[in-house]
N, CA, C and O atoms as a DFTB+ gen file, in Angstrom:
272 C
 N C O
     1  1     -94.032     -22.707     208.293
     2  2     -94.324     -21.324     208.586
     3  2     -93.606     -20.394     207.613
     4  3     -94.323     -19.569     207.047
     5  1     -92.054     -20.397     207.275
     6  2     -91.359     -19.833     206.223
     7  2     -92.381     -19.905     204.827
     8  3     -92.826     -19.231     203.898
     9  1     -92.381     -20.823     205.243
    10  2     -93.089     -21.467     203.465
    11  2     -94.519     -20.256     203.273
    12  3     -94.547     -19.520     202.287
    13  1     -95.562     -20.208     204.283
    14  2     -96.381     -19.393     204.302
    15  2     -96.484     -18.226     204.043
    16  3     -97.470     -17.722     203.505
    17  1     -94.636     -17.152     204.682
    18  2     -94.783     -16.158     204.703
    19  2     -93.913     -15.489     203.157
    20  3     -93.788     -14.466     202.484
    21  1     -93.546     -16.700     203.230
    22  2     -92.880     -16.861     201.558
    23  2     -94.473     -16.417     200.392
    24  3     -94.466     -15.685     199.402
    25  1     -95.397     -17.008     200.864
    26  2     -96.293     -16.876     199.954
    27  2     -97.433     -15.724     199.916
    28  3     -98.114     -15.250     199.007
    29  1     -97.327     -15.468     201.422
    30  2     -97.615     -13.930     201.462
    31  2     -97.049     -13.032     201.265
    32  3     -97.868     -12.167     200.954
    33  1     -95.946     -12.592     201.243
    34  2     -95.242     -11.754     200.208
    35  2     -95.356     -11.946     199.147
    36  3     -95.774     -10.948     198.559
    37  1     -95.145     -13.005     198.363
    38  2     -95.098     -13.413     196.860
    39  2     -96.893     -12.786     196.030
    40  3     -97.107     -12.361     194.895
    41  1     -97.711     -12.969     197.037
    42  2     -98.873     -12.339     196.680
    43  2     -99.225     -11.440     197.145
    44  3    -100.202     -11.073     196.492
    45  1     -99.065     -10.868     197.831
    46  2     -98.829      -8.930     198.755
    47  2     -97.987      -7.978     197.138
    48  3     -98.395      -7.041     196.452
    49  1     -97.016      -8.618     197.097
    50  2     -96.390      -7.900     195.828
    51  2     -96.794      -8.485     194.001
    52  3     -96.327      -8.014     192.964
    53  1     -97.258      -9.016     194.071
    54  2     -98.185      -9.507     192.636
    55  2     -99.152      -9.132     192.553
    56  3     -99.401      -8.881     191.373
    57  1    -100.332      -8.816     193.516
    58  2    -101.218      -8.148     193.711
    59  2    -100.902      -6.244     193.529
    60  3    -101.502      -5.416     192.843
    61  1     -99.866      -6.108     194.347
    62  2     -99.895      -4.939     194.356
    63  2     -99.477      -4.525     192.899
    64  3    -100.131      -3.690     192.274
    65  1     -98.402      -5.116     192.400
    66  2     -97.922      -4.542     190.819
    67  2     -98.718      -4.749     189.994
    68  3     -98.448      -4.202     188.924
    69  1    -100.068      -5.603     190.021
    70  2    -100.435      -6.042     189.249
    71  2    -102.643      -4.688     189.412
    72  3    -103.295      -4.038     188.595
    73  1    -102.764      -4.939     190.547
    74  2    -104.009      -4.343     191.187
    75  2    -103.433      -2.533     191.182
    76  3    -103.602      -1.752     190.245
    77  1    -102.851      -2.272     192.299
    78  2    -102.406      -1.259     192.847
    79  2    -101.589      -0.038     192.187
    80  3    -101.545       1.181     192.348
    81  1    -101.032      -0.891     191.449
    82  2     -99.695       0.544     190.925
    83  2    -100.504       1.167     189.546
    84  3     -99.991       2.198     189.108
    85  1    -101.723       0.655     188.803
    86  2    -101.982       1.591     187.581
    87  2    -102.468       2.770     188.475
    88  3    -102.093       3.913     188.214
    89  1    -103.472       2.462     189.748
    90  2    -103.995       3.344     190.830
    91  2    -103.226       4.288     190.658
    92  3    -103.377       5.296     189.968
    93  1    -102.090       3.858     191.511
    94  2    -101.049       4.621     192.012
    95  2    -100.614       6.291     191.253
    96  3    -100.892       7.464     191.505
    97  1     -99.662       5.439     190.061
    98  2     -99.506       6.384     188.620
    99  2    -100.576       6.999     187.963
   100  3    -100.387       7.685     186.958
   101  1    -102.020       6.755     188.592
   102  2    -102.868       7.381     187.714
   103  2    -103.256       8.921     188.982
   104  3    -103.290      10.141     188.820
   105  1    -103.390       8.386     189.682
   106  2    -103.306       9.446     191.178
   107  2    -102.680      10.145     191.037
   108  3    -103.174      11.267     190.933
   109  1    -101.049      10.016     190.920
   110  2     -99.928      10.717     191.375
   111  2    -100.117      11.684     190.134
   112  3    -100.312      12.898     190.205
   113  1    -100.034      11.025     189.144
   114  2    -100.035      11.875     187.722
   115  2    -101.412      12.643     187.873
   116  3    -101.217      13.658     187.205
   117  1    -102.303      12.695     188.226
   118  2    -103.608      13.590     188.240
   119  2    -103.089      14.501     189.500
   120  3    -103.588      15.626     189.484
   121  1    -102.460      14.327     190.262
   122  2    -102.521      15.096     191.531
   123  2    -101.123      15.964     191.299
   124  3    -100.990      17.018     191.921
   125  1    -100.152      15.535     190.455
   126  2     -98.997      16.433     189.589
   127  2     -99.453      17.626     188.583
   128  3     -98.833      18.672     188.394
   129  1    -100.369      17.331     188.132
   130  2    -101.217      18.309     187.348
   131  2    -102.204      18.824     187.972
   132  3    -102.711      19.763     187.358
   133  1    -102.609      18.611     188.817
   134  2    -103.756      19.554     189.317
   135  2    -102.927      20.810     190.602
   136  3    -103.250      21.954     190.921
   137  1    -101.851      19.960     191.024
   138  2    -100.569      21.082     191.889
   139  2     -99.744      22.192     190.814
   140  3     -99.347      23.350     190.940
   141  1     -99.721      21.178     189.700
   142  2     -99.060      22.251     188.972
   143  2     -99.961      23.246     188.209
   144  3     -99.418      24.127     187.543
   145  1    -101.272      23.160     188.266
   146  2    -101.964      24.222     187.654
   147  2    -102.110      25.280     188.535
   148  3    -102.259      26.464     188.234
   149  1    -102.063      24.815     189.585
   150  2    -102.436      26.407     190.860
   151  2    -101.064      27.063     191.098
   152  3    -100.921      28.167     191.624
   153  1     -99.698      25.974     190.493
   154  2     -98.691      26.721     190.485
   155  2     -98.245      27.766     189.399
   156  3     -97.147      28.309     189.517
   157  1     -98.996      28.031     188.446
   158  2     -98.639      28.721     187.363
   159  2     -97.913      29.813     187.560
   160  3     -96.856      29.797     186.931
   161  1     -98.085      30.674     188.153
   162  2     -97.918      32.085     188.560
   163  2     -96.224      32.572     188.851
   164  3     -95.441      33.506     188.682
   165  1     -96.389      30.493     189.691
   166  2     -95.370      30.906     190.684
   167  2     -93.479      30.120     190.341
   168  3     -92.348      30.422     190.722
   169  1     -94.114      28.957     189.373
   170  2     -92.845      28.446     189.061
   171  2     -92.464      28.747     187.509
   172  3     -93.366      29.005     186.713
   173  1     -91.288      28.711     187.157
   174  2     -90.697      29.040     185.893
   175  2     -91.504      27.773     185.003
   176  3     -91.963      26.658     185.251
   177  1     -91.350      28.795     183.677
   178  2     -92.643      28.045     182.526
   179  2     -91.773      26.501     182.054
   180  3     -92.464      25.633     181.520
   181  1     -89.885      26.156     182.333
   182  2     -89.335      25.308     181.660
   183  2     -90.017      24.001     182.951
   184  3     -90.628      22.973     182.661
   185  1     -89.727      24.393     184.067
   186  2     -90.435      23.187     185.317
   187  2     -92.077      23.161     185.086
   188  3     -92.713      22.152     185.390
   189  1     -92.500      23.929     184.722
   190  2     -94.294      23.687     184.725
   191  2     -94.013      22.771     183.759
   192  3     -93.933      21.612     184.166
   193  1     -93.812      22.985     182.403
   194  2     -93.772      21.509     181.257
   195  2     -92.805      20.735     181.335
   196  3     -92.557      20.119     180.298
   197  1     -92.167      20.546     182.198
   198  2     -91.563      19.155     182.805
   199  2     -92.343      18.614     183.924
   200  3     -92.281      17.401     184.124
   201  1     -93.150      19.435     184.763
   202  2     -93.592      18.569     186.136
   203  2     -95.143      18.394     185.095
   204  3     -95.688      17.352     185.461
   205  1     -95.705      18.860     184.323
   206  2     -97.264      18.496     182.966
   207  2     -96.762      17.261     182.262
   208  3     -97.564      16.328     182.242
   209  1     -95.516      17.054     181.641
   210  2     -94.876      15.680     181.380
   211  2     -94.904      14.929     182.054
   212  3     -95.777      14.064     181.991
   213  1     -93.924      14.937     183.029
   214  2     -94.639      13.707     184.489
   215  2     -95.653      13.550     184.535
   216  3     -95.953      12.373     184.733
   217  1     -96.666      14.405     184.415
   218  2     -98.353      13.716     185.464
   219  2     -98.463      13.088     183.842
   220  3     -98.763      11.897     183.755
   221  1     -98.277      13.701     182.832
   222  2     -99.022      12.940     181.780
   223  2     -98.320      11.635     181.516
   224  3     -98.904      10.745     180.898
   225  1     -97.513      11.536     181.807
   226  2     -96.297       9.915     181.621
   227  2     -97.301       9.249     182.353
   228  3     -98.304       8.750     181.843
   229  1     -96.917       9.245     184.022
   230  2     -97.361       9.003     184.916
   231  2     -99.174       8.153     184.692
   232  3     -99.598       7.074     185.105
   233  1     -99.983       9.496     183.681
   234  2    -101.722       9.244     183.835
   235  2    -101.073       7.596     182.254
   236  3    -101.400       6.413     182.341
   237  1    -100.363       8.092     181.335
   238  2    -100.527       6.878     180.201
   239  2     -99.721       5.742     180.989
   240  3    -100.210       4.719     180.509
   241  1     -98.907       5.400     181.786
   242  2     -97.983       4.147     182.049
   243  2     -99.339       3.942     183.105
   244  3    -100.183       3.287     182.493
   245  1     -99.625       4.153     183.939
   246  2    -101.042       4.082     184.571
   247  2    -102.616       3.310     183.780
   248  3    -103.430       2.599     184.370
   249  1    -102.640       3.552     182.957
   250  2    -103.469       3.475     181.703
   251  2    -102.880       2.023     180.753
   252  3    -103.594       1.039     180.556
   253  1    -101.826       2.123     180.380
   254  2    -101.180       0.868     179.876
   255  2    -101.283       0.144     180.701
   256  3    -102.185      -0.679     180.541
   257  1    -100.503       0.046     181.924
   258  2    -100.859      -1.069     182.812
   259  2    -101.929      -1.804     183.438
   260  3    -101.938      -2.812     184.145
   261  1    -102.845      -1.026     182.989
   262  2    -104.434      -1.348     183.561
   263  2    -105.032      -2.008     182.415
   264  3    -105.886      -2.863     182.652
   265  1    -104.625      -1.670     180.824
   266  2    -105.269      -2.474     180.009
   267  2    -104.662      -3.556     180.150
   268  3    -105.492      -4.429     179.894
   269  1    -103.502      -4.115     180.460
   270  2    -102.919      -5.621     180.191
   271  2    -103.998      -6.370     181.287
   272  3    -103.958      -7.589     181.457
């Protein structure tokens, strides 16, 4: 039974790093930039191109990981 649940984890998390997380970083990073565009107005211009860096890190490590 150990042995089983040993192997469902082992593939719950290989799957996920491997399936799941370009998703993930490609989401988060599209949904960082699309919050920070309606924020223009409202946050200082040095955090808008630091939180536009994130989503864009975020959309290429997303993107790399999906081509391997």
């Amino acid at each position: 039974m150990a042995e089983a649940i040993k192997n469902f984890i082992i593939s719950f998390f290989t799957a996920f790093f491997t399936k799941w997380l370009e998703d993930f970083f490609i989401f988060t990073g599209a949904v960082v930039i699309i919050v920070n565009t309606y924020l223009i107005t409202i946050v200082d211009g040095n955090i808008l191109a630091g939180n536009y860096l994130l989503g864009t890190i975020l959309i290429i490590t997303g993107v790399a990981i999906a081509k391997k």
